[in-house]
Backbone as JSON Lines, residues from 0, in Angstrom:
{"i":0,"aa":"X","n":[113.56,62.37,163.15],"ca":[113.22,61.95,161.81],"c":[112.02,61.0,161.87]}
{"i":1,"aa":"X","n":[110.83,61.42,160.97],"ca":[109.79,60.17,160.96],"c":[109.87,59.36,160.01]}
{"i":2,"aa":"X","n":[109.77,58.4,160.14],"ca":[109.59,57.35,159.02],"c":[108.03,56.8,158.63]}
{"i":3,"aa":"X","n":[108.29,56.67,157.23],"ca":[106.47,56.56,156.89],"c":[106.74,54.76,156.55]}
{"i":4,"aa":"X","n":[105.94,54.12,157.07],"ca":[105.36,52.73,156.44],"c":[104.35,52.66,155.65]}
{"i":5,"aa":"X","n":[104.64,51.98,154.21],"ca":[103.47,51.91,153.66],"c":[103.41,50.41,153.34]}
{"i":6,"aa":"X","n":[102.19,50.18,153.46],"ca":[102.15,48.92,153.29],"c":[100.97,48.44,152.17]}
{"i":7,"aa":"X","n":[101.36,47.44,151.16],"ca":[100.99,47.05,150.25],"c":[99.94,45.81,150.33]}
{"i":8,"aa":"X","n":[98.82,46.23,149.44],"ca":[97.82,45.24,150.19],"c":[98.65,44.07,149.44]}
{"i":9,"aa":"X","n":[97.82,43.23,150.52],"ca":[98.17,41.46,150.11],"c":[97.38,40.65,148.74]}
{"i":10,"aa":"X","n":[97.82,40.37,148.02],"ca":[96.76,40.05,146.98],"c":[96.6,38.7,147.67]}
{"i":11,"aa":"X","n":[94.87,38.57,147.4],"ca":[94.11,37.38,148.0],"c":[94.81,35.8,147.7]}
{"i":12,"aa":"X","n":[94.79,35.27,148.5],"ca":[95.04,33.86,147.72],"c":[94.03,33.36,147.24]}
{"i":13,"aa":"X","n":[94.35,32.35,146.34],"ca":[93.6,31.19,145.17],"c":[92.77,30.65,146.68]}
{"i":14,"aa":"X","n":[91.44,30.41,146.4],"ca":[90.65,29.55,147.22],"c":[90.31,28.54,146.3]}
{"i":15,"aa":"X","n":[91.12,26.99,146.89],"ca":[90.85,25.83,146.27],"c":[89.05,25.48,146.55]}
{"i":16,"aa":"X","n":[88.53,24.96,145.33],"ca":[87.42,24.42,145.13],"c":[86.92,23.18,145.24]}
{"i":17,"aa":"X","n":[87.28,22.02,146.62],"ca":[86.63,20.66,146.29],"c":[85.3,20.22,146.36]}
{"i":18,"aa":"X","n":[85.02,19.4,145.55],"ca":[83.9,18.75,145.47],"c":[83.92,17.66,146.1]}
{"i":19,"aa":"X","n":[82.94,17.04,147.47],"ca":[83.72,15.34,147.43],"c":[85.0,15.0,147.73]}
{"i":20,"aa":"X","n":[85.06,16.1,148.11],"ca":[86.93,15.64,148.66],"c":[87.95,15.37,147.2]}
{"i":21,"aa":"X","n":[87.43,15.78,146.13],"ca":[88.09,15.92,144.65],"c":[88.53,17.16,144.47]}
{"i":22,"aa":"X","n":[89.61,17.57,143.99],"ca":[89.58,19.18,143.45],"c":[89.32,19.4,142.55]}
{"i":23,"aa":"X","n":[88.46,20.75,142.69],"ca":[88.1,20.82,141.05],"c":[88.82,21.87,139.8]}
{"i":24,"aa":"X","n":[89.21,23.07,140.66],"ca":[90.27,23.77,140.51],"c":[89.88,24.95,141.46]}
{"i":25,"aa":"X","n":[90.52,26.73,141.04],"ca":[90.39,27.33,142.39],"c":[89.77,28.55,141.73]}
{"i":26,"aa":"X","n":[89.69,29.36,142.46],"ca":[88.95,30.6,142.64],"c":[90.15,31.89,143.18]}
{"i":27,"aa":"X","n":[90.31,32.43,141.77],"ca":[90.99,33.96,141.76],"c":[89.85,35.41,142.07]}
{"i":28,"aa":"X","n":[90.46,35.99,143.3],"ca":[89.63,36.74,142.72],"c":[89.66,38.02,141.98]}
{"i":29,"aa":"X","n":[88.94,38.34,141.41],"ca":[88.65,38.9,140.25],"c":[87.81,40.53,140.98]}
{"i":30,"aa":"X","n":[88.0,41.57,139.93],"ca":[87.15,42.73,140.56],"c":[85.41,42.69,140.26]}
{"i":31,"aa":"X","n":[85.01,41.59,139.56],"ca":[83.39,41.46,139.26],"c":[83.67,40.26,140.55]}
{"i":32,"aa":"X","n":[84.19,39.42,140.82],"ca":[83.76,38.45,141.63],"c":[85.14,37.27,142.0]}
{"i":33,"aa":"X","n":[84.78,36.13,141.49],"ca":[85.85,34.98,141.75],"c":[85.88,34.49,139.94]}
{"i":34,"aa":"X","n":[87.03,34.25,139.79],"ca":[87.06,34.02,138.18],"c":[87.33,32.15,138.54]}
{"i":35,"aa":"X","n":[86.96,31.59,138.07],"ca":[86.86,29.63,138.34],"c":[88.42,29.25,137.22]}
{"i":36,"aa":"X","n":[89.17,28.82,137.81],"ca":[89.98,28.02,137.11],"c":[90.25,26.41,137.27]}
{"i":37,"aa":"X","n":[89.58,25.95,135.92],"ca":[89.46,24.24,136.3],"c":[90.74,23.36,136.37]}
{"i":38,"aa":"X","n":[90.5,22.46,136.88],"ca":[91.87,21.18,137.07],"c":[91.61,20.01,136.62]}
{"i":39,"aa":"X","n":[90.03,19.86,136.73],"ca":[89.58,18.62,136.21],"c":[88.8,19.02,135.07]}
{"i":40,"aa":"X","n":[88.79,17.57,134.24],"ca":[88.03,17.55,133.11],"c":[86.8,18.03,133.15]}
{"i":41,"aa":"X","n":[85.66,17.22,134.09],"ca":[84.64,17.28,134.44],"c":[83.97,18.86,135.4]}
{"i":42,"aa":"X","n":[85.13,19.75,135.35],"ca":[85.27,21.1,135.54],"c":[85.02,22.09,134.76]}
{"i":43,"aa":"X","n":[85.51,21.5,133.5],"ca":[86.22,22.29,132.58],"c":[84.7,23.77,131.69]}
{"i":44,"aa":"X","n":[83.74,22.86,131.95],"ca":[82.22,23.62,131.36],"c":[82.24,24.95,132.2]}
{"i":45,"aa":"X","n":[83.29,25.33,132.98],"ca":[82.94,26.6,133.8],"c":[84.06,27.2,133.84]}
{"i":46,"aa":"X","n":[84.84,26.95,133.44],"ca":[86.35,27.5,133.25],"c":[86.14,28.72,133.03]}
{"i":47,"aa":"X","n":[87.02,29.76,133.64],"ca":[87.2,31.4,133.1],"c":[85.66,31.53,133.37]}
{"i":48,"aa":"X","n":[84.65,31.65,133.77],"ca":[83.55,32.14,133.98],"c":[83.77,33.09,135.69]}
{"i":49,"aa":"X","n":[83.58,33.95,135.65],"ca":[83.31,34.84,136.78],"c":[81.74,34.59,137.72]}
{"i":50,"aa":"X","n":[82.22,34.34,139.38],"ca":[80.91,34.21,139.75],"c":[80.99,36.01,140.71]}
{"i":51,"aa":"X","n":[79.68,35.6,141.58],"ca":[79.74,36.36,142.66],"c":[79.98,36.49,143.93]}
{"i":52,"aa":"X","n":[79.99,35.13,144.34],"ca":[80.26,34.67,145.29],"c":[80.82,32.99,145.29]}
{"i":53,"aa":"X","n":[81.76,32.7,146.35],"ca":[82.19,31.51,146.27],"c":[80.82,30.03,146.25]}
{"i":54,"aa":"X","n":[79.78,30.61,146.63],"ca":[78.88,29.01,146.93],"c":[78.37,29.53,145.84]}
{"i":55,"aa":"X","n":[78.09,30.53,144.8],"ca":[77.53,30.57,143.36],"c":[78.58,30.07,142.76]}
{"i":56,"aa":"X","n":[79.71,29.62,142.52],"ca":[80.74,29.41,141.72],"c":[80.9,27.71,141.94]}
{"i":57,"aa":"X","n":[80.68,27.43,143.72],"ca":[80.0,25.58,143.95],"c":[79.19,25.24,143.13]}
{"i":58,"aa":"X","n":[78.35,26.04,143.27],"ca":[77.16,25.36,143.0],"c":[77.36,24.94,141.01]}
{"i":59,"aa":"X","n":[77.77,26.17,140.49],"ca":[77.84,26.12,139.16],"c":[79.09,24.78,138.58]}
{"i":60,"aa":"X","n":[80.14,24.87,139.54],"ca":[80.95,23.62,139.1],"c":[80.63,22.33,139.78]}
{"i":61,"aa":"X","n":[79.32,22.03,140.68],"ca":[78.67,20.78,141.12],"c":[77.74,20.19,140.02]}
{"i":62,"aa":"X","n":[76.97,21.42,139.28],"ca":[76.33,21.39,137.63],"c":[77.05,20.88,136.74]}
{"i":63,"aa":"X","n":[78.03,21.4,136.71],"ca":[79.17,20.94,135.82],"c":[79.68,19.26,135.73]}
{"i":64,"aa":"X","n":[80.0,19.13,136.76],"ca":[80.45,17.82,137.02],"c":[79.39,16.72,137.15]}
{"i":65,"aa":"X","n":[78.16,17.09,137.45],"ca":[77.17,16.43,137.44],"c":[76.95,16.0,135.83]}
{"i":66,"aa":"X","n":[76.97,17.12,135.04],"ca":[76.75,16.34,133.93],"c":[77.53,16.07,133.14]}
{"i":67,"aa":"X","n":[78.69,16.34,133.35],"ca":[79.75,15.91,132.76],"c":[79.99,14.17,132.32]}
């Protein structure tokens, strides 16, 4: 008798986002890219925005907090 294994992909984990040793919130990812979910206030200008990559999604919540 053979037995079939199937195995189910792993959905990615959340990649936390700190700034400064602060968190800012994390990074789901998403099928366009990483979707940003904020934790902090000074986050919050990028919330639900989709990047393309994780250091485009830094960079956009280092903007954020900068002028926050």
């Amino acid at each position: 008798m053979q037995h079939i294994s199937i195995r189910k992909s792993q959905p990615a984990r959340p990649i936390a986002l700190v700034l400064d040793g602060e968190p800012k919130g994390v990074l789901i990812h998403d099928p366009q890219g990483y979707r940003f979910m904020a934790v902090k206030l000074d986050a919050f200008g990028v919330d639900g925005q989709v990047f393309e990559s994780v250091e485009a999604a830094t960079e956009a919540v280092r903007a954020a907090a900068q002028a926050a």
